[in-house]
N, C-alpha and C positions, 0 to 999 in steps of 0.2 A: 693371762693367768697360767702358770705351770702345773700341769694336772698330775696325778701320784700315778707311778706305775702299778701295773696289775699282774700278780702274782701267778693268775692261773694264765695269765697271754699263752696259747700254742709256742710252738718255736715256730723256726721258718722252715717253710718247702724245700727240699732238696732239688736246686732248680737242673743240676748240671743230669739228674737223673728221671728229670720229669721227663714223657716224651710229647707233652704238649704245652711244656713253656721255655722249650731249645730247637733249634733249627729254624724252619720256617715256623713256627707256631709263639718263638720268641716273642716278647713285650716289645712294642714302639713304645718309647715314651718322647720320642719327637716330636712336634707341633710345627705344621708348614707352609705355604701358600708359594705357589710357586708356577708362573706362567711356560705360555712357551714350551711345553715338552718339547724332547726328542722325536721325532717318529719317525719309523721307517716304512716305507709303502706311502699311500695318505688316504687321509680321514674326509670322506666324500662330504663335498660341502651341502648337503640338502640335511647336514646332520645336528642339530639345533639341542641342548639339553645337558641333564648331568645325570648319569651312576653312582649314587650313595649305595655304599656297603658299610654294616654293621659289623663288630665282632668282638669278645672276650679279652681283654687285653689289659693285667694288672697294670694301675698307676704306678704301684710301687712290689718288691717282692714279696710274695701271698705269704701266710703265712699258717700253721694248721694243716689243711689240705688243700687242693683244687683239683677240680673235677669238671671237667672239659666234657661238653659246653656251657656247662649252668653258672660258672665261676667265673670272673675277670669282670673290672671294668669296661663298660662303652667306651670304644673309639670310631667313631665315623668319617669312614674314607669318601673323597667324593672328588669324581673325574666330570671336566666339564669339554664338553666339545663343539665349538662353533667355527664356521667360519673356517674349518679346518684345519683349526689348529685346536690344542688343548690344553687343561692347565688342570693342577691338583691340590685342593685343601685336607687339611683334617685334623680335628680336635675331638678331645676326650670329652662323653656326656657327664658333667658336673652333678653329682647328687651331693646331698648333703655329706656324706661318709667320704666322697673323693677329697672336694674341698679345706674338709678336717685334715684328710692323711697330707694334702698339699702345706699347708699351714704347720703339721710337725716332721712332712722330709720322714712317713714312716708308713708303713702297713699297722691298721689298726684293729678292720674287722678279720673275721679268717673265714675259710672257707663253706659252703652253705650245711655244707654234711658236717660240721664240727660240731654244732649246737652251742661255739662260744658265742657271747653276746659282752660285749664291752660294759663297765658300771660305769656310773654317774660320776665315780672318784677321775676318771679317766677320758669321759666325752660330753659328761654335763649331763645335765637332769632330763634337757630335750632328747637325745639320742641315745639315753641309756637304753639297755636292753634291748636295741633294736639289729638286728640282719643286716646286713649289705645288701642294698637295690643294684640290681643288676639289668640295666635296660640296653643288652648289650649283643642280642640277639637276631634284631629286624631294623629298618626302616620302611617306615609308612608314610606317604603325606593325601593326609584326603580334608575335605572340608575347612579349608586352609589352615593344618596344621602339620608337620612334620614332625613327625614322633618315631623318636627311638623307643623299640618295645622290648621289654620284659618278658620273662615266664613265670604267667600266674601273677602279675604285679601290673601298676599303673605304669605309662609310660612316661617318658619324658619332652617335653615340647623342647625343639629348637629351632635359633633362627635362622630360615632358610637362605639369606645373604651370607653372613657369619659363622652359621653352623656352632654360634654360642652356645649355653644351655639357658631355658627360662625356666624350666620347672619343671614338677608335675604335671600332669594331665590328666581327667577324668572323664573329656571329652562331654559337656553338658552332662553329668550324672550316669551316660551310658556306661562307664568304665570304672562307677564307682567303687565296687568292689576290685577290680583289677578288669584283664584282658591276657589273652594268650596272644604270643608272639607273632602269632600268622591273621589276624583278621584277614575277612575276603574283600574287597572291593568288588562289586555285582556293576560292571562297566555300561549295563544300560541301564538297574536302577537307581546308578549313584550314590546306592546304600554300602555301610562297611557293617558287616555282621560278622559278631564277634563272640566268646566265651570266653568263662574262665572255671579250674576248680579253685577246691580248695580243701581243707583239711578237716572241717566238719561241716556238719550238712544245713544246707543242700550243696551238697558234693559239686554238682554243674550247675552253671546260671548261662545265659546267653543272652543278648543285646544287641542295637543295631543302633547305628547311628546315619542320620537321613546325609543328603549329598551336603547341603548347606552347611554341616555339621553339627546342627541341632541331637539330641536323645531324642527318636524314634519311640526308641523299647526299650524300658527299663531294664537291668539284671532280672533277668526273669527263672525260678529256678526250673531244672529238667528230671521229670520223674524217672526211678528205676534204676538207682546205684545204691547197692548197699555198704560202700567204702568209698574212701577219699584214691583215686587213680590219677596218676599222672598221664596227661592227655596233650602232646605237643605243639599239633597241628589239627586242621580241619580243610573241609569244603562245602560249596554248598552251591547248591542247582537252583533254578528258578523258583523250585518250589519247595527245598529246604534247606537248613543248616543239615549237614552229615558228621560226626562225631563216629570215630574207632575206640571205643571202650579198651584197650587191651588192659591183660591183669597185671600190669606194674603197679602195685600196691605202697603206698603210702602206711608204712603199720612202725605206730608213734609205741607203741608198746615194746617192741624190741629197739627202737630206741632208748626207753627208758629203763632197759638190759644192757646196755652198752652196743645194741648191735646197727644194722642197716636203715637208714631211713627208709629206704624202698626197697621189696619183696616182690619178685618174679613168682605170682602164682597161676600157673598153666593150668590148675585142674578149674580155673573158672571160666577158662574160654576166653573168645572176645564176642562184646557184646556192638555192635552198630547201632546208635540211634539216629534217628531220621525226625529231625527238627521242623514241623510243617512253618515256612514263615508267616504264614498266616494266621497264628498264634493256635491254630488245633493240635490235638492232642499228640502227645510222643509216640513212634511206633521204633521196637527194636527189634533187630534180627541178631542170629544166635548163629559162630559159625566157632572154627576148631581157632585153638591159642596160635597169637604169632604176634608182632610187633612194627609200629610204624610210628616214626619218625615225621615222614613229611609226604603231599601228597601234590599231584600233579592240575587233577582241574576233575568235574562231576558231573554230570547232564541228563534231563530226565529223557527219559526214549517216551513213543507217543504209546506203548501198552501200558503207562505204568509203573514199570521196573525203573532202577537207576545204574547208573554208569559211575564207574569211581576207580580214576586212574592214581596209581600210588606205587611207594615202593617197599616193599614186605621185608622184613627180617625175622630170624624164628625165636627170636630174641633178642633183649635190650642189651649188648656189648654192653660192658662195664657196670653196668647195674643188675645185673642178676646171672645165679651160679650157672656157666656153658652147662646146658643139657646134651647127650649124646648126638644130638641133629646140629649139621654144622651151619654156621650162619653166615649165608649168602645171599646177602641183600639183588630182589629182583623183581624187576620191573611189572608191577603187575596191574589186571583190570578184573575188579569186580561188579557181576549184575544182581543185584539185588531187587526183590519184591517186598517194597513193606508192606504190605496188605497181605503176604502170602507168607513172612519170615524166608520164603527161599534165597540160595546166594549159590552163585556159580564165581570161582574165583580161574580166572586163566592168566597165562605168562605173555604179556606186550611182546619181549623179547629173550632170546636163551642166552642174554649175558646174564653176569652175575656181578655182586662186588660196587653196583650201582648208589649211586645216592644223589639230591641237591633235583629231584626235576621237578621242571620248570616249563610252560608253556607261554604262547604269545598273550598276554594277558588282559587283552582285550577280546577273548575267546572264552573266556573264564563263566561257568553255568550254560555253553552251548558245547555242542558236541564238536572236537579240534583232532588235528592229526599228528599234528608233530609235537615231539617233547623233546627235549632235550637235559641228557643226564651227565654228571659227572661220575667215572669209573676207571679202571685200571686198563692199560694197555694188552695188559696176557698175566695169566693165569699167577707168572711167577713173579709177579710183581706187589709191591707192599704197598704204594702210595696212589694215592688217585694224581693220577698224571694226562688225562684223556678227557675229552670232549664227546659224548658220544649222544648222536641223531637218530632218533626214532621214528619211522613212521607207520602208524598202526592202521595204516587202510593195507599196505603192501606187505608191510613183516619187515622192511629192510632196514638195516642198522649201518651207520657210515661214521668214521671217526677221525678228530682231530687229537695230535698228540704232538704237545710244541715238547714235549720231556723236561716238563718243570711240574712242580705241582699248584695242579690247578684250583680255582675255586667256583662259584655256585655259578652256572651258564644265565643270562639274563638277554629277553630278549628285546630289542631298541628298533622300533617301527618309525618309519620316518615319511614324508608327501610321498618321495619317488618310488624305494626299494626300505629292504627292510633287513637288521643287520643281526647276528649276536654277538654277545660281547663277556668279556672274565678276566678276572686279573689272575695272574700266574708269579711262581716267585722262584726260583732257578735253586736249588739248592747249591749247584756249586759255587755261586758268586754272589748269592744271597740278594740278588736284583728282583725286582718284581714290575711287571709288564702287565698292561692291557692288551687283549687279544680282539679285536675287531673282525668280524667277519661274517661272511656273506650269507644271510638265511636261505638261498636257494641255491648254494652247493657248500655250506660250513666244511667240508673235510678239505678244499682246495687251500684251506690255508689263509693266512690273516690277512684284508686287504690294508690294515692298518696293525701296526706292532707300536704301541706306546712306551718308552720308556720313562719309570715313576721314579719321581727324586730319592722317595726313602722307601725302605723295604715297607710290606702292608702284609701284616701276620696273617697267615692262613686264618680265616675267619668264614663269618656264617653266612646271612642272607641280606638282599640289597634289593634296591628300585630300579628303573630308568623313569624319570622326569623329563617327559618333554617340554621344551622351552626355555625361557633363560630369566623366569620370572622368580 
């Protein structure tokens, strides 16, 4: 059936002056399976498994606006290594809204900040009115299910052979209301604890879903917001979920002004709540306004207090008006008392410009030393193009820097030795490589250099999956 055009469609993105959908940040719209890499160095055979990376990547040209990261289709990258060699698939996560724009060869929805929504004249009575699903953010696979996750939305299940799409995902009812991109995996109790907001109350819910991948814990909501906040990430220690309140505000009223969906409001501070798992009450601590993205790993200390490594910005880039303080994303460790509301915040390290860390993640709720971030080589530099090692018993920082731009460090634990690993994409020849390398001296350089059949757009966060199941 030939549907009627829509009069109010956006136009299209100005892509040639986007600066996150030209260069490396460009669209794949390739599809490819392809053995036998390239490599140079090799790939130590005790290395058994695959690297799924998630990331933003229009099926077709956006149209409206886009706004990097929350905008783009799923495409899931994934690098397999056995036997020492390697091979690389990847396909787009299929929601309903891709499949359509496949079916008419066009961009349908626009972008999340437009507030267009397609009619019924144009997508049918099922899909009228609806958003673009965006599960384009994470990969997760726990309680045998691999899911491409969203922000603030249900994920997508796909399959772990094919890397096809099957669907949606609610995860037995845990996720019914949606899930934030980052759930924890809790690597001794095989739980995945997870949130989400959302835009009227109760603002936070949080849930857990047991190893088996049964619902544990329903949406359960969390007392003590009095607005809808945008909340990215999380952690969470043995003995809680941790949640950063910062004041990115969600205010639907100057939307319906013509203005921002989200409102940077500093005079309300950030608020941390401390999620007891054990279903007792909410405690929150009150410290000065600042802004987080993503966090490193949590652990309780035996007084009490908690530990909570992360990385700080003094505001949200692109979504709210630069304030006089300039914003230098850095490394940082907060200790907190929730019984006391005290917080001591200190600096990991005196770089700056950091983002994407990452620990060995079967460390995750115990107390770890290394992290590993992605940041700039020197000061004059525009692109995260560096690897850079932290270790927080010594203070000392050591860095890899192939001169491409790189993406989220992930770490790959193996019987013998234990490895990290990144995909990199060269700006000058627009190639893109996996970086292999050694967790007990990462700055010596790659024991393995992959070369990938087709370029893999700068993109966001990934797994390592051991095994070849």
């Amino acid at each position: 059936m030939t549907m009627a055009s829509d009069p109010h469609r956006p136009p299209p993105v100005d892509l040639v002056h986007h600066a996150h959908l030209t260069g490396v940040y460009a669209s794949q719209r390739e599809e490819v399976d392809v053995s036998d890499l390239r490599v140079t160095g090799s790939i130590p055979d005790d290395l058994h498994g695959s690297y799924l990376r998630n990331g933003p990547n229009p099926r077709f040209d956006p149209i409206g606006s886009f706004t990097y990261p929350l905008d783009g289709d799923g495409m899931v990258h994934r690098i397999v290594l056995a036997d020492g060699r390697a091979s690389y698939t990847n396909r787009f996560v299929r929601t309903p809204m891709v499949e359509l724009e496949e079916v008419r060869g066009e961009t349908i929805w626009s972008g999340l900040m437009d507030g267009y929504t397609p009619p019924a004249s144009v997508v049918g009575d099922a899909l009228a009115g609806t958003v673009r699903q965006l599960p384009d953010i994470n990969i997760v696979r726990h309680g045998g299910r691999l899911l491409a996750m969203a922000e603030s939305d249900k994920p997508y299940r796909l399959d772990p052979q094919s890397l096809a799409t099957l669907g949606a995902e609610d995860c037995d009812g845990a996720m019914l209301v949606g899930s934030t991109a980052h759930p924890k995996i809790d690597p001794r109790a095989g739980e995945m604890v997870l949130f989400n907001y959302a835009l009227e109350a109760p603002y936070l819910t949080w849930s857990v879903v047991g190893a088996d991948g049964t619902r544990l814990r329903a949406p359960t909501p969390v007392d003590g917001l009095d607005a809808p906040l945008m909340i990215h990430d999380m952690a969470i220690t043995e003995r809680y979920l941790v949640l950063f309140a910062n004041p990115l505000v969600f205010d639907l009223a100057a939307v319906m002004r013509g203005g921002a969906l989200l409102s940077w409001q500093p005079e309300r501070g950030t608020r941390i709540a401390f999620i007891p798992r054990d279903g007792d009450a909410v405690r929150w601590v009150d410290t000065d306004p600042f802004w987080v993205w993503h966090f490193a790993n949590a652990f309780d200390n035996p007084d009490g207090t908690v530990t909570i490594d992360y990385v700080e910005h003094a505001y949200p880039v692109g979504f709210a008006t630069a304030p006089n303080t300039p914003n230098a994303p850095t490394l940082m460790r907060a200790t907190c008392d929730p019984a006391t509301g005290l917080i001591k915040r200190d600096r990991i390290s005196d770089r700056t410009g950091l983002e994407f860390p990452r620990i060995d993640d079967r460390m995750l709720t115990r107390e770890h030393r290394h992290i590993a971030t992605v940041g700039k080589a020197g000061a004059d530099h525009d692109d995260l193009e560096s690897l850079w090692f932290h270790d927080s018993r010594t203070g000392r920082d050591s860095c890899f820097n192939p001169g491409v731009a790189i993406g989220e460090p992930i770490y790959i634990p193996s019987d013998r030795h234990d490895y990290w690993g990144a995909i990199g994409t060269d700006p000058s020849d627009m190639r893109s490589r996996f970086y292999l390398l050694d967790a007990d001296n990462p700055e010596n350089g790659p024991l393995a250099t992959i070369d990938l059949p087709i370029r893999v757009p700068a993109g966001l966060h990934g797994a390592w999956l051991p095994g070849l199941d």
